[in-house]
C-alpha positions as CSV (number, residue, x, y, z in Angstrom):
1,X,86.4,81.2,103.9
2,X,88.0,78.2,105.5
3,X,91.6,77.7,106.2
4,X,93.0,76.2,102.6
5,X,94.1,72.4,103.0
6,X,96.9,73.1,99.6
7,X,100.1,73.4,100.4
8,X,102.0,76.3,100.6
9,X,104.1,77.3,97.3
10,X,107.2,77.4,99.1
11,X,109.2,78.9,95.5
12,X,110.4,82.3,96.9
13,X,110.4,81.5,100.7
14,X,113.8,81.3,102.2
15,X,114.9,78.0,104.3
16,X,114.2,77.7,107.9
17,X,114.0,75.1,110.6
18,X,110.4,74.5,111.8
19,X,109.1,76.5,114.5
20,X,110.9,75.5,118.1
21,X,108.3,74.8,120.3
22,X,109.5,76.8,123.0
23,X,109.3,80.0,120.8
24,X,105.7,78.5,120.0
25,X,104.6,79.0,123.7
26,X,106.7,82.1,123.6
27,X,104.5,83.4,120.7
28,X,101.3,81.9,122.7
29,X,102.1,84.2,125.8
30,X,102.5,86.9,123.7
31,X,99.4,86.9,121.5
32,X,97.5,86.3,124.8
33,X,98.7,89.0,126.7
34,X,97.6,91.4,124.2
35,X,94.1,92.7,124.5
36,X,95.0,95.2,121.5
37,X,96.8,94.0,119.3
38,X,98.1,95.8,116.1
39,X,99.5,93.8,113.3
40,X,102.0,95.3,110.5
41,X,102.6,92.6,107.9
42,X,105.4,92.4,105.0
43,X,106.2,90.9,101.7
44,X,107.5,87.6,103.9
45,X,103.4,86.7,104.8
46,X,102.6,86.4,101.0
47,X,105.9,84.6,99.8
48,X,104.0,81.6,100.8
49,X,100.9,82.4,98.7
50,X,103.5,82.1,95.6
51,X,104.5,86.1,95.1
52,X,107.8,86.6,95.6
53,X,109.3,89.3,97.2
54,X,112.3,92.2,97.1
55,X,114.9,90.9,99.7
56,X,114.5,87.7,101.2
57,X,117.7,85.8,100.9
58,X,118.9,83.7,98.0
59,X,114.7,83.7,96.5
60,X,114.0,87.7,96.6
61,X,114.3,90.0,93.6
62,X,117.4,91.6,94.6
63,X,119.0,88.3,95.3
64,X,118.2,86.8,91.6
65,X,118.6,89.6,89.6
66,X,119.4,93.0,89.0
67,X,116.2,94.2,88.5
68,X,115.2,97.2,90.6
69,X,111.2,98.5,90.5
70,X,109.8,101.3,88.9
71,X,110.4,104.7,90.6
72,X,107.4,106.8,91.3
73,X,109.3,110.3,89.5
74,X,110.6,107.9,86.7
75,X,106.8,106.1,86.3
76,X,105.5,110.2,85.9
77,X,107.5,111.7,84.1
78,X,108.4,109.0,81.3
79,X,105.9,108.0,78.9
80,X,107.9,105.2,77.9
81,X,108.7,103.9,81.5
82,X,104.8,104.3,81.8
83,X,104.6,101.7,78.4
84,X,107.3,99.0,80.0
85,X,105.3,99.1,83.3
86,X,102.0,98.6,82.0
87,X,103.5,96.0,79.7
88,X,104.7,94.0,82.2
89,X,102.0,94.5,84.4
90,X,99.6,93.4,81.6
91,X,101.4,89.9,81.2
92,X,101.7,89.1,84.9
93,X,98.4,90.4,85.9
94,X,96.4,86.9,85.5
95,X,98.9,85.3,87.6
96,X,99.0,87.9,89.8
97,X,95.4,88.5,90.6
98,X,94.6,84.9,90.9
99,X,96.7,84.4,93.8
100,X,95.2,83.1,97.0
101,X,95.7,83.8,100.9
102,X,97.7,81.2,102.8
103,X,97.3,79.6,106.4
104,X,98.4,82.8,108.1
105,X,96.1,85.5,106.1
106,X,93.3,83.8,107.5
107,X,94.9,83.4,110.5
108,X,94.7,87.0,111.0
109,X,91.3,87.6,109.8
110,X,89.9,84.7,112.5
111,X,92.1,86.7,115.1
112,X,90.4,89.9,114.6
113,X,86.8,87.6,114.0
114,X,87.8,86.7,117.8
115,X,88.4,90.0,118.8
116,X,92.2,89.2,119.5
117,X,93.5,91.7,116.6
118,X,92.8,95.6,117.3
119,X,94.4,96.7,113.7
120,X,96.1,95.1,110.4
121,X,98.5,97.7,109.1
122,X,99.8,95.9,105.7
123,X,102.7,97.3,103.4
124,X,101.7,94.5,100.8
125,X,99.6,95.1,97.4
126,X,98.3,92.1,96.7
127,X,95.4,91.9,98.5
128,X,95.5,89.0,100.2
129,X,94.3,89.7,103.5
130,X,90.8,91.8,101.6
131,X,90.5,88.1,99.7
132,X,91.3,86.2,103.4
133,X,88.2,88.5,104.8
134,X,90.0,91.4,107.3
135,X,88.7,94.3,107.6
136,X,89.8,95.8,110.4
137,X,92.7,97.0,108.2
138,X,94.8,99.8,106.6
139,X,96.7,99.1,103.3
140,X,99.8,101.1,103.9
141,X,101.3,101.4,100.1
142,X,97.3,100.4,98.5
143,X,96.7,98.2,96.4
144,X,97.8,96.7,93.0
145,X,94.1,95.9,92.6
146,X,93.0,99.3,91.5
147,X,94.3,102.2,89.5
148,X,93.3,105.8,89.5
149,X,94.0,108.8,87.0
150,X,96.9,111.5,87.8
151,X,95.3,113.9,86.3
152,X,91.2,114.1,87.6
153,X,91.5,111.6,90.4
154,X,88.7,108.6,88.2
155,X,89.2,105.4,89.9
156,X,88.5,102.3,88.4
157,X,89.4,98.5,89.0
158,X,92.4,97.0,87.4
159,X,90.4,94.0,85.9
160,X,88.6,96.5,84.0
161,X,92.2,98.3,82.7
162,X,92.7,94.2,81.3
163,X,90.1,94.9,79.5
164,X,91.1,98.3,77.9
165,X,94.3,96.7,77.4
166,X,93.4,93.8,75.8
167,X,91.1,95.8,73.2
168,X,93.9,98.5,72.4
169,X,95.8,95.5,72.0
170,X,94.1,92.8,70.2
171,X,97.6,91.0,68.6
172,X,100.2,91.6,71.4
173,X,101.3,89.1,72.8
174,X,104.6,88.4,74.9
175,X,105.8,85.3,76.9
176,X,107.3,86.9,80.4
177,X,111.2,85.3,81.0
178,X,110.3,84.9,84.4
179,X,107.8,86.9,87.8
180,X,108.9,90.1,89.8
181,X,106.9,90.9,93.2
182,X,103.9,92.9,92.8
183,X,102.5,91.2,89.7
184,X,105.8,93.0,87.3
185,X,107.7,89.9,84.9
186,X,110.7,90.0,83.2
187,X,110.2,91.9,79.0
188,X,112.6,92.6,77.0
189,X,112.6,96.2,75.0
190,X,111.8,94.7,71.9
191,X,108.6,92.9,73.1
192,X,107.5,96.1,75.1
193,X,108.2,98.2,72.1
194,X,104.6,98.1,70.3
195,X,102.6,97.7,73.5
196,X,99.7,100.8,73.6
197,X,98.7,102.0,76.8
198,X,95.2,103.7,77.5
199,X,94.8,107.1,78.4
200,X,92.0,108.3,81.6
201,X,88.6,107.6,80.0
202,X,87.2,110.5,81.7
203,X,90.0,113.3,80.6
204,X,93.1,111.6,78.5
205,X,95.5,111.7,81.7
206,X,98.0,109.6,83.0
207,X,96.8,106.2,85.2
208,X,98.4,104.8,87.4
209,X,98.0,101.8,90.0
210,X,96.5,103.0,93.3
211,X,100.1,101.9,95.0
212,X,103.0,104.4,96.9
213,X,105.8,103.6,94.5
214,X,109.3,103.9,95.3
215,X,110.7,107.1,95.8
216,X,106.8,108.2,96.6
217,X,105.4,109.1,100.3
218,X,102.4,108.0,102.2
219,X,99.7,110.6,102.8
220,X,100.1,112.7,105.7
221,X,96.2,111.2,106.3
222,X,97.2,107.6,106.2
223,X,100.1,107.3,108.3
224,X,98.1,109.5,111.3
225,X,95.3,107.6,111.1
226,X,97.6,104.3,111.1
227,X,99.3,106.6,114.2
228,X,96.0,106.5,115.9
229,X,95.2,102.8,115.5
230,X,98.3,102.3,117.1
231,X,98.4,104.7,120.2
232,X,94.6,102.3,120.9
233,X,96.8,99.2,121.1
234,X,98.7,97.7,123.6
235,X,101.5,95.6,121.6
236,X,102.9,95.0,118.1
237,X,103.4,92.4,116.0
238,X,105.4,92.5,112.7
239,X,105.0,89.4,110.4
240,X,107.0,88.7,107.0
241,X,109.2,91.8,107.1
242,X,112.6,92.9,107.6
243,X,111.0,96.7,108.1
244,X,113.9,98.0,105.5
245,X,111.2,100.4,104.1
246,X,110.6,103.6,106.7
247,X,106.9,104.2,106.0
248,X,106.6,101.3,107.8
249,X,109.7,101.0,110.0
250,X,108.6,104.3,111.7
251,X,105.5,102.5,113.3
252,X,107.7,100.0,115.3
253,X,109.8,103.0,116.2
254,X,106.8,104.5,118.1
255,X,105.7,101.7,119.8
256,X,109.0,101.5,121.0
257,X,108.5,105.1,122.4
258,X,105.4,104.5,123.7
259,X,107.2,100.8,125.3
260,X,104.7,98.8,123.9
261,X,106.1,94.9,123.8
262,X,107.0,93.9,119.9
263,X,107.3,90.3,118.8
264,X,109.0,90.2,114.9
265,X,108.0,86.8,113.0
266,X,110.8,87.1,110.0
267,X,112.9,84.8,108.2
268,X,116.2,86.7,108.8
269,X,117.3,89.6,110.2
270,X,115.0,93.0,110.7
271,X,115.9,96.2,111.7
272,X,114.0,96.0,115.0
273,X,116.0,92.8,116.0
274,X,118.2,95.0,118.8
275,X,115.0,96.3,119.9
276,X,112.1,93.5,119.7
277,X,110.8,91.6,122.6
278,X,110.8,88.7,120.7
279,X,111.8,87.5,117.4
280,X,111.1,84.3,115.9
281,X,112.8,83.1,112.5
282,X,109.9,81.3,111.2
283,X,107.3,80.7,107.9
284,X,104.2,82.9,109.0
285,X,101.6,80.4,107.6
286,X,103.8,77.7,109.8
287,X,103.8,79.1,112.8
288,X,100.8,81.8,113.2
289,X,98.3,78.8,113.3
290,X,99.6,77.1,115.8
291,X,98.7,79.9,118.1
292,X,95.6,79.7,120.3
């Protein structure tokens, strides 16, 4: 679990100057004026590990395509959405899964190692920071990483769905036109078209990744607990995000009520930029280990 010496994959991370070293002591005073300190992290954190992500300028999905992601009501209610996720997800998923944590996912987990982090909220799936070695963590929207059935709850891992896949489709094969964030790659119809997905293994129903789609909510359960975590801390730091998404955004909103200082670490613009104590427009894994 050391620090990887590899470079980052720098692919789907916007361009930005390196870190000023006056916002580097600024981050220093920061981090060490926090006794508690809660961490949310973004899409922007794993950019560097080589997974793209939704909005980041000129390299996120929205930028290079017109592609928009599956929508949780869509994903239920449509067999055949169900078919041209899976599909997808089935060609990208080697890729996907192999992918590593950078400098600033381990970062985190040798701040809260040191007793420097309180809490790691992140709204990723990938499971970087598990793989980094945090545990002092909540996975806001879960994780790509396991799947569960609609119907009787069964849980299983999403290696072992390869598996099911890969049996149910012994010829099938498809060559992706290009990677989406969240492990998802670019199909056309007529490649999805004879794709089979498996049913629930314990009752026939529908499975589904263990992850908050869009247009889906965060249990009630989750975002109090994450509530709690954050009324025990005494600052906030958000890292790779532009906090677009409310099930996040609405945990800077109540440290702001409860006036705890925020420091945003984004390339480009977030909407807590009227509102931080600090923002820095910097690469996470660049700047995060240079803080003591």
């Amino acid at each position: 679990r050391s620090v990887s010496r590899a470079s980052p994959n720098l692919t789907f991370v916007p361009a930005c100057l390196p870190p000023d070293p006056a916002e580097v002591e600024e981050l220093q005073r920061f981090v060490s004026n926090s006794k508690r300190l809660f961490v949310m992290t973004g899409a922007g954190i794993s950019t560097e590990s080589g997974i793209p992500d939704y909005r980041s300028e000129g390299v996120g999905l929205y930028a290079r395509t017109d592609r928009r992601p599956v929508q949780h009501a869509e994903f239920v209610r449509s067999a055949s959405a169900r078919q041209h996720y899976w599909a997808r997800n089935f060609v990208g998923w080697p890729q996907f899964s192999s992918h590593q944590p950078n400098k600033a996912h381990l970062v985190l987990r040798d701040w809260e190692k040191l007793g420097k982090l309180h809490w790691l909220v992140t709204q990723n799936v990938d499971a970087l920071h598990t793989k980094a070695g945090s545990q002092r963590m909540t996975e806001l929207h879960g994780c790509t990483h396991r799947v569960f059935c609609l119907a009787c709850g069964d849980r299983i891992l999403r290696s072992e769905l390869q598996e099911y896949f890969e049996a149910l489709n012994p010829t099938w094969k498809a060559e992706a036109f290009g990677v989406a964030p969240d492990g998802d790659v670019f199909l056309t119809d007529e490649q999805v078209r004879n794709f089979r997905v498996p049913a629930c293994r314990k009752c026939g129903g529908i499975l589904k990744p263990d992850v908050t789609f869009f247009g889906d909510t965060v249990s009630q359960e989750k975002v109090s607990f994450v509530h709690q975590r954050l009324a025990e801390s005494d600052s906030m730091l958000i890292a790779g995000s532009s906090m677009q998404v409310y099930s996040g955004y609405r945990f800077a909103l109540a440290a702001r009520e409860k006036k705890l200082p925020i420091a945003v670490l984004n390339i480009g613009p977030t909407r807590l930029d009227h509102f931080a104590s600090l923002k820095l427009n910097s690469r996470c894994g660049e700047l995060l280990p240079l803080i003591v």
